[in-house]
N, C-alpha and C positions, 0 to 999 in steps of 0.2 A: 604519593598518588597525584596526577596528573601536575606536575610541578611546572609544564612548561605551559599552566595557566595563573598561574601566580600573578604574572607581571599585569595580564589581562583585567584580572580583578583591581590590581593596585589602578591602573590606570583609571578604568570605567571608574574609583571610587572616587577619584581624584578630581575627574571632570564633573561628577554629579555634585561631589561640597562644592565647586566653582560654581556651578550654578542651583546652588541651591536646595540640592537634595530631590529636585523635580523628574518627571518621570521621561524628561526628553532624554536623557544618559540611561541608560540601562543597571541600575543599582537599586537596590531595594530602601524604599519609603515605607515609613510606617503608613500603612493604610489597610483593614481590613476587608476581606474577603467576603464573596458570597457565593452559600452553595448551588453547583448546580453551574455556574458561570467560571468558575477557576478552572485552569489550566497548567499541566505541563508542558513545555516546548524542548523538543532533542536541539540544545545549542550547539553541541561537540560530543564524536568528532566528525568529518564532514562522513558523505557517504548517499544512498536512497534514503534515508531513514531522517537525515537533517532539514530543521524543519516542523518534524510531525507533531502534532499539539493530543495531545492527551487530555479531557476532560476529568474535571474531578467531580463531583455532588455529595451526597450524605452518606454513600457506602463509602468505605474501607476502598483506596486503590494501592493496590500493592506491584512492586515492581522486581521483576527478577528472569532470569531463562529459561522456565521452566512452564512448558504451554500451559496455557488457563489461569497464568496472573494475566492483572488488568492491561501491563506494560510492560510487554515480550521483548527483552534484549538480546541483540546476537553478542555484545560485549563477552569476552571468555572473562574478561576480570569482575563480572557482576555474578551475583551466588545464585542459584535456582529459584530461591527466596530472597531475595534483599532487603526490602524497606517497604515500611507503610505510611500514606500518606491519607492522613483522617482530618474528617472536618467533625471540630469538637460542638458541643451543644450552643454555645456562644461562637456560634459561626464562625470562629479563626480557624484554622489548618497546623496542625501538626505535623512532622515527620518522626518515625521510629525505625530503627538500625531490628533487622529479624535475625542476627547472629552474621550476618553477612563474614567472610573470611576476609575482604579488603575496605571495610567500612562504608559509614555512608556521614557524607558531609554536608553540610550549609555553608555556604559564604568559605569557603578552602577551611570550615575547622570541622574535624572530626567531631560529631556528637552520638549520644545513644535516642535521643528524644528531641526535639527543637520546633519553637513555632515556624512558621512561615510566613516571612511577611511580600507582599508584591514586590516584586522583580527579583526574589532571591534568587541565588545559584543553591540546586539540589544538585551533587555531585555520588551516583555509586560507580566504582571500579573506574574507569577511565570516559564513564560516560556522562555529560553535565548538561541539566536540563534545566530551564528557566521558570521559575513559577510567578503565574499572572492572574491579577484579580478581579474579581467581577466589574465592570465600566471600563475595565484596559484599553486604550484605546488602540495599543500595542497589540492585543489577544484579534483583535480584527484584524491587524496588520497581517497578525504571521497565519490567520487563517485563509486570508487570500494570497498571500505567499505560497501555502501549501496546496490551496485551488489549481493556483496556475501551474507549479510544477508539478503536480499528475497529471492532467487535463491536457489530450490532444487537441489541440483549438480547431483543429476541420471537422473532427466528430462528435468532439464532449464527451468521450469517452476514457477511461482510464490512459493514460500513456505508456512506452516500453520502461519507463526507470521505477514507474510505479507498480506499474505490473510484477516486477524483477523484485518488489519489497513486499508486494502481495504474497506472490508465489512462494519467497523462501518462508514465511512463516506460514502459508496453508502446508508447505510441504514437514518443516517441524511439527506442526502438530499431527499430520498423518501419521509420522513415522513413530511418535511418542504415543500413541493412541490406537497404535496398528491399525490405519485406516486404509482403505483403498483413496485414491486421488488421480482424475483423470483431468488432461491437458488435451485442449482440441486444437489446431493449426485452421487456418481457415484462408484459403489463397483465391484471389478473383480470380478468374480464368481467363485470359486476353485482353486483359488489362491495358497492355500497352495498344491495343488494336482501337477500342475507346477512346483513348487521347490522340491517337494520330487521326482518328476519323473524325471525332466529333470534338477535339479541344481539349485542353487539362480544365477547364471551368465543368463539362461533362462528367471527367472522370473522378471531378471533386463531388460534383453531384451523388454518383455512383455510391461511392465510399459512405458520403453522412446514409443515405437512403438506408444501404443495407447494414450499417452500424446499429440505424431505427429498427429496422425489421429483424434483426436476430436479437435485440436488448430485448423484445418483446417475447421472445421463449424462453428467458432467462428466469432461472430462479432468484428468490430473494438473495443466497448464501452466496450465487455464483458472481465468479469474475467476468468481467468481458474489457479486453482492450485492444486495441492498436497495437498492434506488434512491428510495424514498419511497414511502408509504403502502402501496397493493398494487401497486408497481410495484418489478419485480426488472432487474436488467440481466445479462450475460455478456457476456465480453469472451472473445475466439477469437483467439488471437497464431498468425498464418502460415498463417491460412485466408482466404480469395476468397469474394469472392460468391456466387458456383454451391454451394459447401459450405457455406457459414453458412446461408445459404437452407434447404438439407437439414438442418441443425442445427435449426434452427427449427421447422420441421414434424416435425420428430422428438419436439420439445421439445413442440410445439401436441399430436398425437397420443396422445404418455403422458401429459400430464395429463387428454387426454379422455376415456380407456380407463383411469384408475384412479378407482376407487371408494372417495372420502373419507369415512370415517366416524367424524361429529360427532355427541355426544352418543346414540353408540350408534343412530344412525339412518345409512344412505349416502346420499353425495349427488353428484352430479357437478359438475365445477368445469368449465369451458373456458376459455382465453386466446389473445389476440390478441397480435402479436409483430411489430416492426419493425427491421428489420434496416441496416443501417449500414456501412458501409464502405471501408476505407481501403485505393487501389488501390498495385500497387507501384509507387515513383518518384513518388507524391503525395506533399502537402506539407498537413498538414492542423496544426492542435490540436488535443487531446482534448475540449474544448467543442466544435468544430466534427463532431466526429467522432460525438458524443452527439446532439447535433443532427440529423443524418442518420437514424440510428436512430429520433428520436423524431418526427420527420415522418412516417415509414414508420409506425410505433404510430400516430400519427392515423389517417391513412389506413385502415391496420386495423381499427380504432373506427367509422369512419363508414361503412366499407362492407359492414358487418354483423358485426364479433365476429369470433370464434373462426376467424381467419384469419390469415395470414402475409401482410407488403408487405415489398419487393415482392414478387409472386405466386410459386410455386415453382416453376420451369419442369419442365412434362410433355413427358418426349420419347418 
């Protein structure tokens, strides 16, 4: 199992005895943990997902592919159940193997039970995550590591790579849970007519403004991000057609009735929006699922703007 991290280990362990055993090498030091402030980190392998820190506290986090553990891997070599990782009553950390069919490791050796100490490597199936202790100063590092790489910096909004790690795991759990899940496309309308007239500083403007004004009809659960250029997306977990439709023209309506004002002048904005959607008992991907969406935003485009596809049914 992952052998061609072997050498990686030898080395990292090589350079921490040179100096010392200390926490500037990446290898694990005896030092105890506290709940509530310990972490997981996906060290390998790369991908959206590398990076992402998993908290741990006083429940039970268990890790496997199977939606509704703590720590959803798309790994095919990790078991639906894999491993549990508990904080014991003496505030250290445990790992435990749940039958897993390609084990689960500490430090490259196979165990069934094992502490954990700061900086260890947690390895199931081919996927290796770093474990970090409460005062890490490392656990802050990689927490604004993972800031910045979802984080569009012109809106503060989710990003498209994060979006792309949101989305495949709203869409597993839809399909495991036979949910509906709808996807909204959200396109400025003459976008490019904004920046030739009033400046890309304007149409920077533009962009954060109505990022603010649609995060603001968002639910708690929903996604909202930057899909690319002036193109936003939302993602609706446990809504149907008939209500994302309504979402939409919700969505199309308050940006048309709010009055943006750039450079101390107002101006009206309108958007076109296509909508997406994954029925319950379908069987979709999250590329396939953005796809739908993004036909609909054609559609919307070519048949004059500032309208919703499909149409919003009047009854």
């Amino acid at each position: 199992m992952c052998d061609d991290l072997t050498d990686t280990f030898s080395i990292q362990k090589a350079l921490a005895e040179r100096q010392g055993g200390t926490d500037v090498v990446p290898y694990p030091v005896d030092r105890q943990a506290s709940p509530g402030e310990a972490c997981l980190v996906l060290i390998h392998p790369s991908g959206s997902s590398l990076g992402h820190r998993y908290p741990i506290g006083h429940k039970d986090v268990v890790i496997g592919r199977r939606p509704g553990v703590d720590v959803i891997s798309t790994d095919p070599a990790v078991s639906g159940i894999h491993a549990c990782v508990q904080c014991l009553t003496d505030g250290s950390f445990q790992v435990t193997d749940l039958g897993s069919t390609n084990g689960t490791f500490v430090n490259h050796n196979r165990v069934e039970t094992a502490p954990l100490q700061d900086g260890c490597y947690l390895q199931v199936g081919r996927s290796v995550y770093r474990f970090l202790a409460d005062g890490n100063v490392e656990a802050q590092y990689h927490d604004e590591l993972l800031r910045l790489s979802a984080t569009d910096a012109l809106t503060g909004l989710l990003n498209r790579r994060a979006l792309d790690e949101s989305l495949t795991r709203e869409v597993a759990w839809a399909i495991a849970l036979r949910l509906p899940l709808t996807v909204i496309l959200i396109d400025v309308d003459q976008f490019k007519l904004f920046n030739d007239q009033f400046g890309h500083p304007v149409g920077d403007q533009i962009l954060r403004a109505l990022a603010a004004r649609t995060g603001e009809l968002m639910r708690e659960r929903d996604t909202l991000a930057r899909y690319g250029g002036e193109e936003f997306a939302v993602v609706l977990p446990g809504v149907d057609l008939e209500a994302g439709l309504q979402a939409a023209e919700r969505l199309r309506r308050a940006v048309g009735d709010t009055s943006f004002v750039l450079d101390g002048r107002p101006h009206s904005v309108t958007i076109s929006a296509g909508v997406g959607i994954l029925r319950r008992g379908e069987s979709l991907t999250s590329s396939e699922l953005l796809k739908r969406a993004d036909d609909r935003l054609y559609e919307a485009k070519q048949t004059g703007r500032n309208r919703v596809r499909p149409a919003v049914r009047i009854r």
